[in-house]
N, C-alpha and C positions, 0 to 999 in steps of 0.2 A: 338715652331714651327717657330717664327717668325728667332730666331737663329739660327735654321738648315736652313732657307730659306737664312739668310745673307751668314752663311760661303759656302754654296754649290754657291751661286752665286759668290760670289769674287774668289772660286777658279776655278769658270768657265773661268769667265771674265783673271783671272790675265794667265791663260795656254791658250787663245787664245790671249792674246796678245805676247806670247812669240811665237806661234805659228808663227802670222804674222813677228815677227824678222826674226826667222829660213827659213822665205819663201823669203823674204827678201836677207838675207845672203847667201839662195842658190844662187839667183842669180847674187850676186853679186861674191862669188868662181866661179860658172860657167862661169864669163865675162872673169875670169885667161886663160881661154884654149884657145890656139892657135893652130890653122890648117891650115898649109904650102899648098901650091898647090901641092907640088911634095910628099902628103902625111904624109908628119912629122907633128908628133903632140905633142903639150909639154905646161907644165902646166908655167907659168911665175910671181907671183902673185908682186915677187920683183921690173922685171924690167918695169911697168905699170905706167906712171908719172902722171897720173891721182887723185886726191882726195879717190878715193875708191881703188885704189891698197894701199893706206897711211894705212887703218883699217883693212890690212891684217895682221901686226904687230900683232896682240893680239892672234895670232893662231901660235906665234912663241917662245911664253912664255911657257916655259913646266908645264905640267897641270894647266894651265891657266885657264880651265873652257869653254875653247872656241876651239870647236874641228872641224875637218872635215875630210873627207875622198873622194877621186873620184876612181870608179872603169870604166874598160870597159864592154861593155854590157857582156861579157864572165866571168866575176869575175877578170881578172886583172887589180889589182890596177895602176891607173896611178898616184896620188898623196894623200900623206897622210901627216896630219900637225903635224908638230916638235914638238907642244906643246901635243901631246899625247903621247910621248917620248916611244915609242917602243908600245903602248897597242893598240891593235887593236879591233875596234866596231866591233860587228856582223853585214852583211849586209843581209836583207832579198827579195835577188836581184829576186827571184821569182816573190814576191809581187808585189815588185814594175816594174817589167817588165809587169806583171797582171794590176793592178791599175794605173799605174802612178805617184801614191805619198802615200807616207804613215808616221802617226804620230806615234811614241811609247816613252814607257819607258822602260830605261833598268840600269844598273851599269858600270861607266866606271871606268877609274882610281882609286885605293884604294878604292872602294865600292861607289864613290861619285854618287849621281842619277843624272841621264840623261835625257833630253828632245830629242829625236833624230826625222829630218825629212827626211827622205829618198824621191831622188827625180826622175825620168827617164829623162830626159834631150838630146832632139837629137839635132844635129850641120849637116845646109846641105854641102853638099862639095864645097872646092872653085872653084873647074875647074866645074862642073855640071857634071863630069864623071864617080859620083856613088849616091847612093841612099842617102850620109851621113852618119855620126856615131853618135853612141847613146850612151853615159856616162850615170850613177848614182852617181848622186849628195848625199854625206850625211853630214848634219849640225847637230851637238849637242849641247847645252849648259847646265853647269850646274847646276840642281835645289836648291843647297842647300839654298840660299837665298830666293828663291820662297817657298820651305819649313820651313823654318824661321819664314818668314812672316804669313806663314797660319799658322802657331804654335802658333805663337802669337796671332793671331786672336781670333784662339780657345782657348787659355787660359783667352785672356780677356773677350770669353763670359761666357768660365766656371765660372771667379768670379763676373762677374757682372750680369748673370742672378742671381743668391742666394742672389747677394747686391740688385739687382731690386726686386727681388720676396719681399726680407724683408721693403724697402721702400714705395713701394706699397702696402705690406697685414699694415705696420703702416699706411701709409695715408686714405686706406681702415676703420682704426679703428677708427682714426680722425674724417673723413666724415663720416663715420656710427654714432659716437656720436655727433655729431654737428648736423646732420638730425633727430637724435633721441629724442633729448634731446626736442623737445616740443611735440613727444608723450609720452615720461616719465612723461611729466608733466603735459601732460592729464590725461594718466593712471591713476598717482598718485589722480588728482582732479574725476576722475572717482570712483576711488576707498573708496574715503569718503563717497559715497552716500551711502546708507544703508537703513533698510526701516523705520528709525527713522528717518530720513531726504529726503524724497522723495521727497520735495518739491522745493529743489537744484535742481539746472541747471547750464549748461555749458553756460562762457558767449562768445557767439559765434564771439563777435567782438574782443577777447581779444587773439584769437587760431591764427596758422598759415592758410596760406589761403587754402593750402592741406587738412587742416584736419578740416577745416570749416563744411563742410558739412557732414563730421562725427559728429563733434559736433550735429548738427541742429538735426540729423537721433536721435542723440541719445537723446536729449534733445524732440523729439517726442514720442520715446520710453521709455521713464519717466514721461509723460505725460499720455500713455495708462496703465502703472503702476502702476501711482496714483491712477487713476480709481478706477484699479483692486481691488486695495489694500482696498482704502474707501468703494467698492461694499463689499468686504470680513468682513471689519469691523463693516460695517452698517448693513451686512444681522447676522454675529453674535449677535449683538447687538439686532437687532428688533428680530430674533428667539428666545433667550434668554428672552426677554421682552413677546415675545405674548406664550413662554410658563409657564412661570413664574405663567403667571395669573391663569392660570385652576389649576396648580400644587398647587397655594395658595386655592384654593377656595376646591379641594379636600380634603386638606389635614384638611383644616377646619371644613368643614362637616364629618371629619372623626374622631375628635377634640372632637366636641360638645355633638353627641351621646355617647360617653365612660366614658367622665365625672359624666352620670348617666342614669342611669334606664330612657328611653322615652318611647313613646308610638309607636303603629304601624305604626300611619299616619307619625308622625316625622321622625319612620325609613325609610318610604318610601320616606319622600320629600329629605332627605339627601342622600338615592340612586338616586332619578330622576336628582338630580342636579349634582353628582358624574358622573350618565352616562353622560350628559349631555357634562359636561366639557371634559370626555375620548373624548366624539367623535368629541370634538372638538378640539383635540390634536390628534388625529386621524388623522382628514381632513386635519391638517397643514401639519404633516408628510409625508401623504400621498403627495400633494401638490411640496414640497421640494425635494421628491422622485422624480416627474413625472419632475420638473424644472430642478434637476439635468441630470436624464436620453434624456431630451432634448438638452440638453447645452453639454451631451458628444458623442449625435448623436447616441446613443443606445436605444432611446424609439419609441417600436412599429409603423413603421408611412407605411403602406398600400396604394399605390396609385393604384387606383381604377376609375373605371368611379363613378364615384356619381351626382346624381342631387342636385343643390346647392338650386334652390326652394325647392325640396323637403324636405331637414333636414333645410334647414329654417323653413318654415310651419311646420314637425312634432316638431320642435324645442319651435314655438311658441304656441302652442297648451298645450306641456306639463305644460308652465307655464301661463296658460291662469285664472287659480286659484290662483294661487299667485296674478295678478293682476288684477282678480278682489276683492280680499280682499283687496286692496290699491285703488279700484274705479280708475286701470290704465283701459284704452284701447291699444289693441294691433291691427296695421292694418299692413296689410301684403300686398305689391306690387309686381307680378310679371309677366314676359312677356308672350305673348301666346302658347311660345313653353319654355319646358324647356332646360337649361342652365349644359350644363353636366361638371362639371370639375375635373380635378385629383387629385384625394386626399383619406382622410381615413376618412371613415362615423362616427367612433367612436370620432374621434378625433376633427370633424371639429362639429361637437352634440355640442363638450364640450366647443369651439372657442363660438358658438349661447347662449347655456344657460348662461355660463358667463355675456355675451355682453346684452341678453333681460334680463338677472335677475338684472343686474346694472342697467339697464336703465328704470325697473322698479321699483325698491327700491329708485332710487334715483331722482323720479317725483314727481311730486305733484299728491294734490287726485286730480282725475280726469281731470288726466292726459294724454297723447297720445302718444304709441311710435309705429314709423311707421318704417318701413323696407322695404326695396325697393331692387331689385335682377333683377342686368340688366349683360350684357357684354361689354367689351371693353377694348383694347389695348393686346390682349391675356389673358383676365383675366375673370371670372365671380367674380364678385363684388355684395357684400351685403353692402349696408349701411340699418344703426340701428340707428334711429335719435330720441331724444325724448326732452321731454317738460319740463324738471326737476330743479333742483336747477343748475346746468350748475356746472363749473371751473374758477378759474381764470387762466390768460394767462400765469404765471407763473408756472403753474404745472403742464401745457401739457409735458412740457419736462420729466418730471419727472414721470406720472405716470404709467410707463411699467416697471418701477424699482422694485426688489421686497419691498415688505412689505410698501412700500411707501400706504400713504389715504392723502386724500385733506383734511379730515377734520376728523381725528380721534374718534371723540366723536361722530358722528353719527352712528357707529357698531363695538361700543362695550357692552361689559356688561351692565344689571339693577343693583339697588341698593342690592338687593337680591342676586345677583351673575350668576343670569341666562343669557343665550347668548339670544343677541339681533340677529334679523335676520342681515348679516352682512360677511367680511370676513376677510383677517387678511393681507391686500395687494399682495397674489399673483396671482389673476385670473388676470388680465390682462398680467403677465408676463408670464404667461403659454400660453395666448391667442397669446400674438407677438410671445412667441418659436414656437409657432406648425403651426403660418403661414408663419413663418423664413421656418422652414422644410418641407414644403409646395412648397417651392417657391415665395410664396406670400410677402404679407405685409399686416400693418395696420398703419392707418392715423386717428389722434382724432383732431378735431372739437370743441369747445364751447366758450360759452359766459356765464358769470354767472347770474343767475336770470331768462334766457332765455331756456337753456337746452345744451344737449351734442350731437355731431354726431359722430359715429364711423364706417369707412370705408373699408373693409375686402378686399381682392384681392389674389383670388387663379388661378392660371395657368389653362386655359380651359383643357379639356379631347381632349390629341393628342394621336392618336391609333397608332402611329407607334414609338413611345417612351415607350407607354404602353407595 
């Protein structure tokens, strides 16, 4: 573009400046004419001792390049120059009687091109005893040098756009690989990580500074990988481990009777502890299922008005035998009006019995867990507070994790193989999914020796959400 913009400009520029000669040169031919008083009129260019009668000479050169012609206003010619040696220009004396002046191109002498300016030209009279006469001036010169030139023009854009185009798509490949060459070399260091070495990182002071904060992003994004990956390998791990255990103890009681002829009650204890163990491979499954279908935003979750006293209270009530076989107490606080919020009655049941079955199992005798169900911040809130063996500060972080227990050995198996009351680390992790899905949160509290708090927070009941 920029080529077609050079040569249309130069050959603009270069034909109005040949223009301005031929305008020029008219009138310097039209200063040739002489007008007598007594009406004689005659062209003189030789005998003018002036500077400008001297560059009349170049019009006396045959085919010289340098032509002209004067007509009278009627088409007869009163001077035509030597150097056109017999060849006469077309004049287009209409026109220029019409316009005044007029620029063309035409062929003069053996084919040569022409710049011609034709011009109307009136002369008043000497005595003042008529209107004047009116000649047409016509100047030509010829273009073949001005042709030349634009030829040449255009030839050296023809070869030197193709030599530009190839200079520039090389220095293109240059600067593309000099700019490249420290994301290659990221790539490349990108490309070692693997998930045998996740624990590589990019060192960000070592990258260019463009691509620093690529690094950083990604060096976060291998960070939440890691996670993932230790979440993936810890929950195979503890799944494998807590199913392991029943699969052993069945398979043993299933061992002992075949080896020989028992009695009825034997058969029986080796069923009761067989079922025992199914359904507690069971509940884990079950469990895994309900965590999974949580985590993929596919499990059942009904948002409903529900009163959060209320499936508190029926909540605590259900388990009001359990602790009193532990010589727990259960007190229950809540405000004078109930507290509606939105969510799923089934689901938020199973959020409570989790939360009061821990907090009973893991008190002392005669013990107290108190639960209190107030509002505030957009939220109906339950706190579950009780009086039990507590946490240490180091495994708050941790215990929303699956399969994660603060202290393993207190729910698991008897010596005999039988389940302890107890669970296998996922109810708190089901309890954060479903108040993740809720909208909510939960917040845990303790001190060891002292007891645990655990703080629930579900979105009030808005009816025009509903």
């Amino acid at each position: 573009g920029f080529d077609f913009y050079l040569y249309d400009t130069q050959q603009a520029r270069t034909l109005s400046a040949l223009d301005r000669v031929l305008i020029r040169k008219s009138e310097l031919i039209a200063g040739f004419i002489e007008i007598y008083k007594d009406g004689k009129i005659e062209f003189e260019p030789h005998e003018q001792g002036d500077k400008l009668a001297k560059q009349s000479s170049v019009y006396d050169i045959p085919l010289s390049g340098h032509y002209y012609q004067i007509f009278y206003e009627n088409g007869k010619p009163l001077a035509i120059s030597p150097s056109l040696s017999g060849f006469s220009l077309p004049v287009p004396l209409e026109r220029a009687n019409r316009e005044g002046s007029v620029f063309g191109n035409l062929s003069g002498p053996k084919g040569a091109p022409l710049r011609v300016y034709t011009k109307k030209i009136k002369f008043p009279s000497p005595g003042g005893e008529s209107e004047g006469y009116t000649f047409v001036v016509q100047i030509a010169e010829d273009l073949t040098e001005v042709h030349g030139f634009l030829e040449s023009l255009r030839n050296q854009i023809v070869y030197a756009t193709p030599l530009f185009l190839i200079l520039s798509g090389l220095g293109a490949v240059l600067i593309a690989r000099v700019s490249l060459a420290p994301l290659k070399s990221f790539s490349k260091e990108v490309g070692d990580i693997s998930e045998k070495n996740l624990n590589k990182r990019i060192d960000e002071e070592h990258v260019n500074t463009e691509l620093r904060e690529l690094a950083r992003s990604f060096n976060v994004t291998l960070n939440r990988l890691e996670v993932v990956f230790e979440n993936q390998r810890r929950f195979i791990s503890d799944a494998s481990h807590e199913l392991r255990t029943p699969v052993s103890v069945i398979k043993s009681y299933c061992e002992i009777p075949l080896r020989r002829q028992r009695s009825l009650a034997e058969y029986r204890e080796a069923l009761e502890v067989i079922q025992e163990n199914i359904l507690r491979m069971e509940d884990l499954i079950e469990k895994l299922l309900t965590l999974s279908r949580l985590e993929q935003k596919s499990y059942p979750i009904r948002k409903d008005k529900v009163g959060l006293h209320a499936v508190v209270d029926a909540t605590a009530s259900l388990l009001t035998k359990v602790a009193d076989e532990k010589n727990v107490k259960i007190d229950v606080v809540s405000p004078p009006q109930e507290i509606y919020v939105q969510g799923d009655k089934t689901s938020l049941t199973e959020v409570f019995v989790n939360l009061i079955d821990n907090a009973v199992k893991f008190n002392k005798n005669g013990g107290t867990v108190s639960i209190t169900v107030r509002s505030g911040e957009g939220y109906g809130i339950a706190e579950i507070a009780d009086t039990g063996i507590g946490m240490p500060d180091e495994s708050l972080s941790s215990i929303f994790q699956r399969f994660y227990q603060v202290d393993p050995s207190r729910s698991r198996t008897s010596d005999s193989g039988a389940r302890k009351r107890g669970g296998v680390g996922l109810g708190l992790s089901i309890v954060k999914e479903i108040a993740t899905a809720h909208g909510g949160k939960i917040e845990a509290r303790s001190k060891e020796g002292i007891g645990s708090t655990f703080t629930v927070y579900i979105p009030l009941f808005n009816p025009i959400a509903a």
